[in-house]
VOBA-1610 file (N, C-alpha, C; in pm, whole numbers, padded with zeros to 5 digits, always signed):
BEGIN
Unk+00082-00119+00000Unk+00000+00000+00000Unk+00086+00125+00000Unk+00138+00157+00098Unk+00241+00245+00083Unk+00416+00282+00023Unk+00479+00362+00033Unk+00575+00349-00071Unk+00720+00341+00054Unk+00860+00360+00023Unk+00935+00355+00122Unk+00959+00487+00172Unk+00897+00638+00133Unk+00940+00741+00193Unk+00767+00787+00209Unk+00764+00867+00264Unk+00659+00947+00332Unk+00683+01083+00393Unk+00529+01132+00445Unk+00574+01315+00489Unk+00461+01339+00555Unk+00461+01445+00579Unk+00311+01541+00642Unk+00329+01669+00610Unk+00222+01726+00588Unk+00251+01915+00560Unk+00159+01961+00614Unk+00193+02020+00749Unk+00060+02147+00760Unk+00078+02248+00748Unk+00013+02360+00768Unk-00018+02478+00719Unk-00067+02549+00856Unk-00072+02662+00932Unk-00106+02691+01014Unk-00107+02820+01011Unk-00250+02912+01001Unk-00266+03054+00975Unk-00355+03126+01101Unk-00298+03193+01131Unk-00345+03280+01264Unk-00324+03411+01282Unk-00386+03441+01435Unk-00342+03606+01486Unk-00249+03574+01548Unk-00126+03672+01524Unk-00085+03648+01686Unk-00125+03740+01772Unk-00045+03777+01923Unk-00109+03848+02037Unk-00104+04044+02005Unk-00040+04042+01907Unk-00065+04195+01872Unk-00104+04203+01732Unk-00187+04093+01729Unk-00329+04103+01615Unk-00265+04115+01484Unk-00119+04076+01457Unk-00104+04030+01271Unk-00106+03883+01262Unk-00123+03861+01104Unk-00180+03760+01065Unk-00005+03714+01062Unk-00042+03543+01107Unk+00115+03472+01114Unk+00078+03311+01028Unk+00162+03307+00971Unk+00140+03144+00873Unk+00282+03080+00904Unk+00252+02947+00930Unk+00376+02872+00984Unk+00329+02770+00888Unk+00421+02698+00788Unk+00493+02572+00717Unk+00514+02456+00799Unk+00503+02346+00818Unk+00565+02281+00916Unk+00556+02128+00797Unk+00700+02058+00751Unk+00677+01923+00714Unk+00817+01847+00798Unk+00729+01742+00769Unk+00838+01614+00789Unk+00810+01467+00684Unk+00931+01490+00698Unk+00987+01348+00547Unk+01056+01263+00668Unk+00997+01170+00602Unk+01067+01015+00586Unk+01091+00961+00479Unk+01212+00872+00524Unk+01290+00851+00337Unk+01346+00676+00427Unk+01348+00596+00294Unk+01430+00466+00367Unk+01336+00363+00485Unk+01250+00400+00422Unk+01132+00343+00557Unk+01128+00376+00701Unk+01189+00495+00744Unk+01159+00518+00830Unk+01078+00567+00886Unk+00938+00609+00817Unk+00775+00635+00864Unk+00758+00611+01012Unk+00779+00420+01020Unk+00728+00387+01171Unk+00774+00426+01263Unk+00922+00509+01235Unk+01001+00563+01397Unk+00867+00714+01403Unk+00845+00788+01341Unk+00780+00882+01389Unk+00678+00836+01522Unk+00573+00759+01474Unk+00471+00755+01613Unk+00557+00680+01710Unk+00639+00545+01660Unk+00683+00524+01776Unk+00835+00547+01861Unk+00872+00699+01805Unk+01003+00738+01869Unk+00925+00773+02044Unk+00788+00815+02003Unk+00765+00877+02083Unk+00772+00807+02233Unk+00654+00654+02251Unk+00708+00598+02314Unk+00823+00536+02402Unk+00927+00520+02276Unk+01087+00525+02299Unk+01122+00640+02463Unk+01088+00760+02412Unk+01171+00839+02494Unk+01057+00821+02601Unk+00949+00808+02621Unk+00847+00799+02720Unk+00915+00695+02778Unk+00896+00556+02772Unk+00954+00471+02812Unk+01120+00457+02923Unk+01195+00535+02811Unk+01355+00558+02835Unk+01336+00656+02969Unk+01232+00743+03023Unk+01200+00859+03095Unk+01197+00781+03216Unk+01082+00682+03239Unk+01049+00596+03304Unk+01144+00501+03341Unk+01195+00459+03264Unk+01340+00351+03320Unk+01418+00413+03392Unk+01455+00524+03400Unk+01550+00630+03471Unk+01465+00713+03563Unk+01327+00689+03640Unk+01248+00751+03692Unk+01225+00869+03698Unk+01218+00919+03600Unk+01197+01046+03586Unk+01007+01080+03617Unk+00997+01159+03694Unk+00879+01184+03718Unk+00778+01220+03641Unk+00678+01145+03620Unk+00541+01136+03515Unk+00469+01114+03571Unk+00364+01197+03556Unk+00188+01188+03625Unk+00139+01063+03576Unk+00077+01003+03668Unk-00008+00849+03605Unk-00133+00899+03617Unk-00224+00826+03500Unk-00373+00831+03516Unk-00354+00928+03376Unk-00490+00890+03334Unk-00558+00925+03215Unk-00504+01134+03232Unk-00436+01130+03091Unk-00439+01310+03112Unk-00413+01281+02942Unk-00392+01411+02849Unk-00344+01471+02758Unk-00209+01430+02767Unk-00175+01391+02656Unk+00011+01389+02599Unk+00086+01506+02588Unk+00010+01630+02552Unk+00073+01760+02517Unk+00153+01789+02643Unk+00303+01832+02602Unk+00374+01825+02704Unk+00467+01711+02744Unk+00432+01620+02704Unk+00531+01507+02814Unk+00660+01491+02747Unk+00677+01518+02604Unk+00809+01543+02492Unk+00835+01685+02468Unk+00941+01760+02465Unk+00948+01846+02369Unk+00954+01847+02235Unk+00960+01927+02150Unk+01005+01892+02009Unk+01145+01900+01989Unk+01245+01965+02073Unk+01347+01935+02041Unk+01407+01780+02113Unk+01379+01772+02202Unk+01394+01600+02224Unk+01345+01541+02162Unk+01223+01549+02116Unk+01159+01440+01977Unk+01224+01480+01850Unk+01304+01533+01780Unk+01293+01585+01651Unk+01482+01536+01691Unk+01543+01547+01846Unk+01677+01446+01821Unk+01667+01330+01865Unk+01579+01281+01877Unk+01529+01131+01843Unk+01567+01063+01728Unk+01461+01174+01638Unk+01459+01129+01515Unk+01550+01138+01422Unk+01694+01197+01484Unk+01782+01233+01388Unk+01850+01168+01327Unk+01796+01038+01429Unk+01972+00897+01365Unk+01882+00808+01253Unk+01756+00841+01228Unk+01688+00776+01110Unk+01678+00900+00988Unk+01635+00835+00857Unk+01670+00950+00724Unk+01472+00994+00798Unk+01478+01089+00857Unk+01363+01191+00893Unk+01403+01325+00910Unk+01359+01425+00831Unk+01401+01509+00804Unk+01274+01646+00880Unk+01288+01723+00937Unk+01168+01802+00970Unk+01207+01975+00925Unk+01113+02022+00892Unk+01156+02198+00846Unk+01014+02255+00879Unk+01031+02401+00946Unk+00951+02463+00939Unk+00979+02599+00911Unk+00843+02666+00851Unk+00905+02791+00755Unk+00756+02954+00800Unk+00818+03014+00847Unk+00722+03084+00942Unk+00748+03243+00854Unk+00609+03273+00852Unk+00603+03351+00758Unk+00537+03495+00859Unk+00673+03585+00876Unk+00666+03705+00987Unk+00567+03782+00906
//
C-alpha cells in the first residue's frame, strides 16, 4: 500500500497576540522506511523517561507536554527523517 518514503505538511494561519496575521509551514519526510520511527520514537523516549524515573503523572491526562520537540525531533535524527519549518513574519 504504501511506498518507502513518506511526509506530512501542515499549514497553520493565525493572529498572533498583537493582532497580525502569522502562517507557519511545518513538514516532515521520511525517506528509507523510516515512517514507523515517527509515532513510535515517541514511546521510545516515554519509556527511556520511566526507566530512569523520571517523574510522570499516572492516570488518564493529555500527551501535550510530556516530549518536547526538540527531544523528539533528536530522536529522530539517527533515522533518514528530516523536519523543516518555515514561518512567515
Amino acid at each position: 500500500m504504501g511506498g518507502h518514503n513518506g511526509g506530512m505538511h501542515m499549514i497553520l494561519h493565525g493572529i498572533d497576540q498583537q493582532g497580525r496575521r502569522k502562517k507557519i509551514d511545518w513538514f516532515i519526510e521520511a525517506k528509507d522506511n523510516s515512517g514507523p520511527e515517527i509515532p513510535a520514537t515517541s514511546a521510545v523516549i516515554l519509556a527511556s523517561e520511566l526507566i530512569s524515573q523520571k517523574k510522570i503523572s499516572i492516570g488518564a491526562q493529555p500527551c501535550i507536554g510530556l516530549i518536547s520537540l526538540p527531544v523528539y525531533l533528536e530522536a529522530l535524527s539517527k533515522y533518514s527523517i528530516t523536519s523543516t519549518c518555515i514561518k512567515d513574519e
